[in-house]
C-alpha positions in Angstrom: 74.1 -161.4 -67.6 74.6 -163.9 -64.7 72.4 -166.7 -64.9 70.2 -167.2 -61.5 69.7 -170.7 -59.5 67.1 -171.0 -57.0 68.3 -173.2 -53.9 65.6 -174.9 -52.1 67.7 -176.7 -49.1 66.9 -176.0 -45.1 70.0 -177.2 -43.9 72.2 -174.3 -43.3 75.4 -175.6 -43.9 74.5 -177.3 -47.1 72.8 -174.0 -48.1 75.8 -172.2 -47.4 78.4 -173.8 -49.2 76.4 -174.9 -52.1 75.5 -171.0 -52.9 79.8 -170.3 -52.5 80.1 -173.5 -54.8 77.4 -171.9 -56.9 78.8 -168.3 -56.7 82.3 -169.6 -57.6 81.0 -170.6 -60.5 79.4 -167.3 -61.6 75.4 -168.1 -60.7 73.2 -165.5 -58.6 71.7 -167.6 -56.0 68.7 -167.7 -54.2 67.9 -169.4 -51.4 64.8 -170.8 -49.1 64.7 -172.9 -46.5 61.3 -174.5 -46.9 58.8 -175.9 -50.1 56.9 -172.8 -49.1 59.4 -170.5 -49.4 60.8 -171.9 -52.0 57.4 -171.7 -54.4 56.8 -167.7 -53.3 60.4 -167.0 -54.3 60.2 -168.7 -57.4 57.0 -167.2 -58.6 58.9 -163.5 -57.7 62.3 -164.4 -58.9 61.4 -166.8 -62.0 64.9 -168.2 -62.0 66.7 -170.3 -65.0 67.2 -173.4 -62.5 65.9 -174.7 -59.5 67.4 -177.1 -57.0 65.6 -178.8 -54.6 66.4 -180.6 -51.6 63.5 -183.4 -51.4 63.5 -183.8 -47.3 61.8 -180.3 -46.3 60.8 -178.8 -42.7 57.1 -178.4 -44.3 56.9 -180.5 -46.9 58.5 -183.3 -49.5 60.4 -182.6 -52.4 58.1 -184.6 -54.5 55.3 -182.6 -53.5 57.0 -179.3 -54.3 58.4 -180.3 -58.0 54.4 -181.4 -58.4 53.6 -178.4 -57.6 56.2 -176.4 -59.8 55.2 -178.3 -62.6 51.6 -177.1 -62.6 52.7 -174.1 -63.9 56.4 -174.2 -65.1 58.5 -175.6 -67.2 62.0 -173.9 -65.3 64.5 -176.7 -65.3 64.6 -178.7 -61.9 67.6 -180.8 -60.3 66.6 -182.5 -57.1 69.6 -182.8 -55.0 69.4 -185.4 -52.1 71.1 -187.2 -49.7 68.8 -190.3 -50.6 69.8 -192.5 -53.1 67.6 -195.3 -53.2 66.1 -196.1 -57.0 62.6 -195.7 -55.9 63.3 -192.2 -54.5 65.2 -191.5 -57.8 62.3 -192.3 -59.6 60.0 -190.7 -57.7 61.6 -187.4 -58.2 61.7 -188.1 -61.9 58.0 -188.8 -62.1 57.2 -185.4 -59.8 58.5 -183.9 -62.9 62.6 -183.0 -62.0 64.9 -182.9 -65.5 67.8 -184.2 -63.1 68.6 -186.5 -59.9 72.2 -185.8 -58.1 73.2 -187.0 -54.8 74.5 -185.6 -52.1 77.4 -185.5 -51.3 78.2 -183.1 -54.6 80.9 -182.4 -56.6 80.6 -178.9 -57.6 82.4 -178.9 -60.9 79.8 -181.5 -61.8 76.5 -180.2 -60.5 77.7 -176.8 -61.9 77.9 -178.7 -65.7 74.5 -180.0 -65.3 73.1 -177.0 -64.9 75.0 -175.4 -67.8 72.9 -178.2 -69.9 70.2 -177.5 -68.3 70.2 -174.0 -69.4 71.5 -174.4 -72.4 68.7 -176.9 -73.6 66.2 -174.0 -71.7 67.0 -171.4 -73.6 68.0 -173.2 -77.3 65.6 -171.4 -79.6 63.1 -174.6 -80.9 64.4 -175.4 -84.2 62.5 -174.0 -87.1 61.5 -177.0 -88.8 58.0 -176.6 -90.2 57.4 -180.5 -91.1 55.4 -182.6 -89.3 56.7 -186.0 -87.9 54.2 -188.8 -88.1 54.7 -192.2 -86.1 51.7 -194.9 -86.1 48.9 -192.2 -84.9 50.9 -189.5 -83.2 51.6 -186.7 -85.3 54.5 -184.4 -83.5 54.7 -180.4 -85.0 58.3 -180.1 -84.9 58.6 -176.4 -85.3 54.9 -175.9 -83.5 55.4 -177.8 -80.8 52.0 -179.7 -81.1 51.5 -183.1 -80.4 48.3 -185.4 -81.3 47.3 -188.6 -80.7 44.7 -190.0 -82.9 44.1 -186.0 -83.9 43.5 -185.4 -79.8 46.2 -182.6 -78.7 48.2 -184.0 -75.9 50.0 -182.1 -73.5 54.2 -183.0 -73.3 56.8 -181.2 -71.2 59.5 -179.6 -72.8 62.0 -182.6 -72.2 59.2 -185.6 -73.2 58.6 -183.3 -76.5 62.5 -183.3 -76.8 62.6 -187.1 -76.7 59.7 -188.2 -78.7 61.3 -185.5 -81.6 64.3 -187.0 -81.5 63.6 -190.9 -81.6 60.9 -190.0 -84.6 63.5 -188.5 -86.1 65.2 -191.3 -86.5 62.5 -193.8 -86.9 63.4 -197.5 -86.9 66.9 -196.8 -85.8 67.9 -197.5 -82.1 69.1 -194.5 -79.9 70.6 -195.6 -77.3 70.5 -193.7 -73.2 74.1 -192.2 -74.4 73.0 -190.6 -77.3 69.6 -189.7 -75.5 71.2 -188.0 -72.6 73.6 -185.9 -75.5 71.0 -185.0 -77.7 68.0 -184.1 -75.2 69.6 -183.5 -72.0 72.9 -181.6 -73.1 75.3 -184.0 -71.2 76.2 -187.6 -71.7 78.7 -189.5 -69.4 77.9 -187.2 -66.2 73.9 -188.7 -66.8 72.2 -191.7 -65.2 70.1 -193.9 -68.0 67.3 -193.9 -65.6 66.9 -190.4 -66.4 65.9 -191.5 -69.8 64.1 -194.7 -68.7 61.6 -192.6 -66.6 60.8 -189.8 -69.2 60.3 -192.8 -72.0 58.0 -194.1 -69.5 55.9 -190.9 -68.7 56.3 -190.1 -72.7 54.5 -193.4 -73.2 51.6 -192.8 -70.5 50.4 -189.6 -72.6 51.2 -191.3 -76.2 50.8 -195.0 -76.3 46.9 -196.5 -76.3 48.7 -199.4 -74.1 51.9 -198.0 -71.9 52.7 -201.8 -70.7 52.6 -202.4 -74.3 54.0 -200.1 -76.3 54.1 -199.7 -79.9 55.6 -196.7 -81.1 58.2 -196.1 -78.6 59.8 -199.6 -78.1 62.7 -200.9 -75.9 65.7 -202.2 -77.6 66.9 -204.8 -74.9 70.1 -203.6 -73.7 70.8 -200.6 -76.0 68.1 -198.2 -76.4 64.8 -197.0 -77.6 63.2 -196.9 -81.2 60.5 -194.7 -82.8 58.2 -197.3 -85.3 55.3 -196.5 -87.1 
């Protein structure tokens, strides 16, 4: 069964040749040419991955991935023509799993999504332990996570990443591994993919996020998970 991508883009051209590149590749695509349209079609379609163009005729990017994200959890890949850090960010902290600028390579933006999927539709591993760190407690095979014994809400990718640096506790991870293990791709990712989410991650489970405790930077090679 083909695997469907929603294209959110309102130039014409782009639109056009990214659903060949996609086709080529063996996706059914979608298309809109606004956020608008874009949000009706994916609440009808529901498709496995959305890309989004961030400059819109009605609306930002930023806005629509805000909005997505209020009520799903489908993989998103902004793809812009603007590659400025802050605008990377930005689209990171709206809630997007991926950044890639324009313009694309196909081959490569077609692998990404293939990760994206993959990690989408990877049944959670059944492990019924429960992974304590300090005062977070992470349900590995529930999928809760508490703080202090108060439930707190992660997306799928933050509950990836705080799983796999408490599963190895005390040990640094670095981006490479991080990208590998949670994202599904390692040399075609950007560390500030992983920079962002461990910042969000420590918003929702750190009493202090400029001072963390639990999830701590390793200067120069990673992140580490301590008690």
């Amino acid at each position: 069964m083909a695997r469907t991508v929603l294209l959110i883009e309102d130039d014409p051209r782009v639109r056009r040749s990214l659903h060949l590149a996609l086709q080529d590749e063996g996706y059914e695509v979608g298309e809109a040419a606004s956020g608008a349209a874009g949000l009706h079609q994916l609440r009808a379609q529901a498709p496995d991955v959305v890309l989004l163009d961030l400059m819109l005729p009605d609306t930002d990017g930023f806005a629509v991935c805000r909005e997505v994200r209020r009520w799903t959890d489908v993989p998103v890949i902004i793809v812009s023509a603007r590659t400025d850090s802050h605008d990377v960010v930005a689209g990171l902290e709206a809630g997007a799993d991926d950044y890639v600028t324009k313009p694309l390579v196909a081959k490569e933006l077609s692998a990404r999504i293939r990760a994206l999927m993959r990690r989408a539709h990877q049944p959670q591993a059944t492990d019924p332990r429960t992974l304590d760190l300090g005062d977070i407690s992470v349900g590995v095979d529930s999928g809760v996570v508490t703080v202090g014994g108060v439930e707190v809400d992660l997306t799928r990718t933050e509950f990836r990443l705080l799983v796999e640096l408490c599963r190895n506790e005390g040990q640094v991870v670095s981006r490479e591994d991080l990208l590998e293990r949670v994202w599904g791709y390692g040399y075609l990712g950007d560390g500030r993919i992983v920079d962002v989410h461990v910042h969000r991650l420590r918003v929702k489970v750190e009493a202090d996020p400029a001072n963390p405790h639990h999830v701590v930077t390793a200067r120069g090679l990673g992140y580490r998970a301590v008690p």
